[in-house]
N, C-alpha and C positions, 0 to 999 in steps of 0.2 A: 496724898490723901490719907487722913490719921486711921490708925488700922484697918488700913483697906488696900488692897492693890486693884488696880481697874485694869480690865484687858480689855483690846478695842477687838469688838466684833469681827471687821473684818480680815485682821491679824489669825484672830482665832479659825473663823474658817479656813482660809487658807491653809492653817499650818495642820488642820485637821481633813481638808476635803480641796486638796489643789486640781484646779480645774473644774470645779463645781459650778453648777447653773446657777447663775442668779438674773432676777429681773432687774431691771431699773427701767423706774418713773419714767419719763422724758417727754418734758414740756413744750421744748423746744428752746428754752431757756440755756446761757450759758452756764452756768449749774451743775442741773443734770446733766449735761452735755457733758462734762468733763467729770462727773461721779460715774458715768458710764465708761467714757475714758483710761479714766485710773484701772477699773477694773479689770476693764479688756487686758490692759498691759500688762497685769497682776499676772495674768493666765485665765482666766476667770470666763467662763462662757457665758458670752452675756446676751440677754434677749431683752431691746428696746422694746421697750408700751408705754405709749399715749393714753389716756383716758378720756374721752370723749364725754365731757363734762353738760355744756350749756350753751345755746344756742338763742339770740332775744328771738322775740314773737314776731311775725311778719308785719313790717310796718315798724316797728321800733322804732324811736330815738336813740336809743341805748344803743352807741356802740361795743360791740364784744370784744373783750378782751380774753377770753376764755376758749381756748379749743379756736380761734381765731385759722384758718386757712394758712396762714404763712406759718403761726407758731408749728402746727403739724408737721409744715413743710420744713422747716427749721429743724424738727426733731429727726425727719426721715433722714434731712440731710446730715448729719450729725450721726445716724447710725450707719449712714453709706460711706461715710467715710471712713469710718472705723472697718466695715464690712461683717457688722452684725446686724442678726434678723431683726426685724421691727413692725411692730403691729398696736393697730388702734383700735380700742374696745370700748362699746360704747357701755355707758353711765348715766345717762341723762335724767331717766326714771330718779335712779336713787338721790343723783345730785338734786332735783327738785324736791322730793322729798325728805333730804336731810338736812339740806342746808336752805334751800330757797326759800321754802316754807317757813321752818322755823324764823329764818331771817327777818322775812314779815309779820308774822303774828307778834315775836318780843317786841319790835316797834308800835304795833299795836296797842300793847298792853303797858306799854311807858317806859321798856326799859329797850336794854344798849346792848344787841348780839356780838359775839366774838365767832362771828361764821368760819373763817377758816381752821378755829379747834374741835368746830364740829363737821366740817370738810374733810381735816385728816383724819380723824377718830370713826366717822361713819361712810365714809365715800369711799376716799383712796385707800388707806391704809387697808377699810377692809377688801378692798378690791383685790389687794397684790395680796392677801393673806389668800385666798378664797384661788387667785390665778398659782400660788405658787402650788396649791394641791394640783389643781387639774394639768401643770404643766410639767409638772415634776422639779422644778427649781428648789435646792438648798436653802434659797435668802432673796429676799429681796432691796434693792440699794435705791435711796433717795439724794435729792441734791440739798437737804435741809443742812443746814449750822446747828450742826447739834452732835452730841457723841456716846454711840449705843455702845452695850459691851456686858460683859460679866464682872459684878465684884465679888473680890475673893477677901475674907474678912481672915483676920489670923486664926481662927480655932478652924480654918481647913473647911468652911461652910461658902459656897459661892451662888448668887443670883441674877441674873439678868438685870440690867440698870442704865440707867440714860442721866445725859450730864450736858450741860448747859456747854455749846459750844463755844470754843478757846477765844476767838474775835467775839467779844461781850457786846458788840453794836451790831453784829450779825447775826445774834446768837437766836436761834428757833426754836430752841426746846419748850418754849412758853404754851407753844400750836400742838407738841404731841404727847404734852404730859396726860391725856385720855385713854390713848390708842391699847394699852392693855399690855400684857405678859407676855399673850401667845403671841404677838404682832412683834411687841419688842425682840422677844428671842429669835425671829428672824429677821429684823431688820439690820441695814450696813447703812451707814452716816461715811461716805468716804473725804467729805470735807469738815468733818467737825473738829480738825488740830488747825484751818486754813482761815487766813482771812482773803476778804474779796480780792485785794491786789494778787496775792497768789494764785486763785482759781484765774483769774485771768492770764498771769503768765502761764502757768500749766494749759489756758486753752491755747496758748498760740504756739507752745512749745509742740504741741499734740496735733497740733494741724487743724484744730475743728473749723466748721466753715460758720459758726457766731462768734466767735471769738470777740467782739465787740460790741455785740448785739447790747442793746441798754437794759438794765434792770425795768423789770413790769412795778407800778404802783398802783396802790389802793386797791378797792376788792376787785375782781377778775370778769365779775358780772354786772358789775355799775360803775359810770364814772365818776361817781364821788357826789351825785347828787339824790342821796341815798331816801331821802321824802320823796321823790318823785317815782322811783321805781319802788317803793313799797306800795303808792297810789294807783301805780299800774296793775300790779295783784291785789288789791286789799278787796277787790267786789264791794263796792260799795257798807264795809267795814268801819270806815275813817268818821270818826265825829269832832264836830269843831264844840269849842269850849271856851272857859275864861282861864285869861291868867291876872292872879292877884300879888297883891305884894304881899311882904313881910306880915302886915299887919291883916291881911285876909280882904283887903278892899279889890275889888274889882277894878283892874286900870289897861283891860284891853282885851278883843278876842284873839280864838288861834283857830286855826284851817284842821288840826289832828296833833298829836299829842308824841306823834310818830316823829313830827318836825324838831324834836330837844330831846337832848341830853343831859344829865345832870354834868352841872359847872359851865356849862353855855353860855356865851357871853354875848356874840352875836347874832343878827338877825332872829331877834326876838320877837319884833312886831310890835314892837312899843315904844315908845318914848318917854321917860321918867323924868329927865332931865339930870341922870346924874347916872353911874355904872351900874350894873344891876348882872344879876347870870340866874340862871335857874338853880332852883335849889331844890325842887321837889314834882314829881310828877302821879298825876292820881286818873291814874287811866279810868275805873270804873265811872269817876265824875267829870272824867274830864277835864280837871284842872291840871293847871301848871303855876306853881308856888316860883315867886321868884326873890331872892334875897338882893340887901343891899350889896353895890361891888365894893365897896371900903370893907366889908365884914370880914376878912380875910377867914375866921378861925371859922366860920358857919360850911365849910367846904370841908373842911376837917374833922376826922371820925378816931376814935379810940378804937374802934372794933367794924366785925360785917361778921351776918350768919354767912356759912354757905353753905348749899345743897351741892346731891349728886354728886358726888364726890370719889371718883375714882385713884384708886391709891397703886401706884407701882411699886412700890416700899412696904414693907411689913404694915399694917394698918395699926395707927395706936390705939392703944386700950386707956391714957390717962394722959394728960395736960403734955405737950411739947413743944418745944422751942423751937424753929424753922423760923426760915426767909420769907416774907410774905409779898408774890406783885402780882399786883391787881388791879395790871393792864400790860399789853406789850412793853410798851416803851420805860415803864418803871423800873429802877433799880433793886428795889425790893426794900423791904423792912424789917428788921427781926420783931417775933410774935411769938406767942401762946396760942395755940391750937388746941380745943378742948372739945373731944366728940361729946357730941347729942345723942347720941344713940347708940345700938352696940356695935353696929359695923361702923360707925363713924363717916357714915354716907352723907351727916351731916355735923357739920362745926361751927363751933365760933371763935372767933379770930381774935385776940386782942393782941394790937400793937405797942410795942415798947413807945415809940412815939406817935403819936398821931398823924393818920393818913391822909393826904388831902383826895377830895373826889372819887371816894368808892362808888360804883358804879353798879347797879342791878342788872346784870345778863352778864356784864363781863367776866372773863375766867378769872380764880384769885387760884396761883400754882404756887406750891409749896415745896420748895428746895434747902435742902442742908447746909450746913459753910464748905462742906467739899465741892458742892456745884450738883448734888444729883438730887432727878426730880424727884420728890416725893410723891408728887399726887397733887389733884388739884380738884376743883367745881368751879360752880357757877354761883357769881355773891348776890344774894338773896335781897339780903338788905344791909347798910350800915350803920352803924353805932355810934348817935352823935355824940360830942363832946358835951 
């Protein structure tokens, strides 16, 4: 890392407080199961919690994948084997209000939530900050791909900082670039040097009883048929409208505006007789702009404002150069970053090359070429070509 030395968090503890309390997460996931693990063997006192997230409404369709009865059981067992304490604290309250909510209404209003950055930033993370007072624990340890720590810069100045975990297709730092200062300087990443194949030998090496348990996908609280569980909360919210083409002609209705994403290709509700995806969505009126699919470059943006903007990193005062991804699964882009304001709570982003499908609600997270997060928000809007 160019003048920087990075120290991993939980080296640092260790070497500073052997045998200190620390919480860890536990999902019930092999994961956290084995970031609890690690530490137990470390020396490290360690006290399993669940968090007691989300439950559907009686009568549901919606199967729970959240706080589910086995995953618990999963977690208990996971800390019985190790023979640390383990307890489940309920969240429900806040998880509906920080995340559920939100989740709904940006569908609402046309645009595309990144629920789990605001899951870890206002649920969990601050869950264990808030348990690590009342319980007395030094740190708290998650099962995320990602790597907390101190950087120490050569003039002898060092800060707390978070770094894109070493396995780049597992990497989670994208979900806690929010989570804040105080959070980070307790936080332990014990899997952020690991890729998946690893965590799994370490769990069979360790004796856990998931050891093969399969990776959970898509959100926790829906099964992926994310229109219809917004329709279940929206209270009679939802308005149906027109979608027009290119040229503004009316060539079909829609049920709610909730149902697209910008760059959508399928299950449109239309029939044009040729490729088409969304290109624009106008919650106030109701529409949904849809361009041609041959137009390749109309997906493609120069730039994106973005709000709300939480910075782990010294905050800039003038134009900077960063990695710019602005979605999970991007690789990112190099950019100009240029605050709007004096805390830089809000930017605009210009990309060295143009980005395809900026997306309004999704996170845009901003990291350096050494791998650490700068800070990130929410993209407001994008910057066509």
């Amino acid at each position: 890392m160019p003048a920087a030395r990075f120290e991993d968090a939980l080296d640092r503890l260790i070497r500073r407080s052997p045998g200190a309390r620390v919480l860890v997460g536990m999902s019930g996931g092999v994961d956290s199961s084995v970031a609890a693990a690690l530490l137990h063997e470390r020396g490290l006192e360690v006290i399993g919690v669940s968090l007691h997230l989300w439950e559907p409404p009686q009568g549901s369709p919606e199967p729970s994948r959240c706080c589910a009865p086995e995953d618990l059981a999963d977690a208990r067992a996971s800390a019985a084997a190790l023979g640390v304490p383990y307890f489940v604290f309920d969240r429900q309250r806040q998880f509906d209000a920080g995340v559920i909510a939100p989740f709904v209404d940006a569908y609402l209003a046309g645009t595309t939530p990144s629920p789990c950055v605001a899951c870890n930033r206002d649920v969990k993370i601050a869950a264990f900050v808030s348990l690590c007072r009342q319980l007395g624990a030094a740190a708290f340890a998650t099962g995320h791909y990602a790597r907390a720590g101190v950087l120490h810069d050569e003039d002898g100045g060092a800060r707390v900082a978070l770094l894109r975990g070493t396995d780049r297709k597992k990497d989670q730092s994208y979900f806690l670039h929010g989570i804040g200062e105080e959070a980070l300087s307790l936080l332990l990443t014990p899997l952020g040097a690991m890729d998946k194949p690893r965590v799994r030998e370490e769990a069979a090496r360790l004796g856990l009883p998931n050891a093969q348990k399969p990776d959970s996908e898509d959100l926790c609280f829906s099964s992926g048929d994310h229109a219809a569980f917004v329709e279940s909360r929206a209270e009679g919210r939802v308005r149906p409208g027109a979608i027009v083409d290119a040229e503004g002609r009316v060539v079909g209705a829609h049920a709610g505006v909730h149902r697209f994403t910008i760059g959508q290709r399928k299950k449109l509700g239309v029939s044009l007789g040729k490729p088409a995806y969304v290109a624009s969505i106008d919650a106030e009126t109701a529409t949904v702009r849809l361009a041609d699919g041959g137009a390749a470059d109309a997906l493609h943006a120069e730039g994106a404002t973005v709000r709300d903007v939480a910075w782990l990193a010294p905050r800039p005062r003038a134009p900077c150069t960063v990695i710019a991804r602005v979605r999970y699964r991007h690789d990112g882009a190099r950019a100009v970053v240029t605050p709007l304001d004096e805390g830089a709570r809000r930017v605009r982003v210009r990309f060295e090359t143009s980005a395809r499908a900026i997306t309004p609600g999704q996170a845009c997270v901003f990291y350096d070429e050494a791998d650490e997060v700068l800070g990130g928000g929410v993209i407001e809007r994008g910057d066509a070509t």
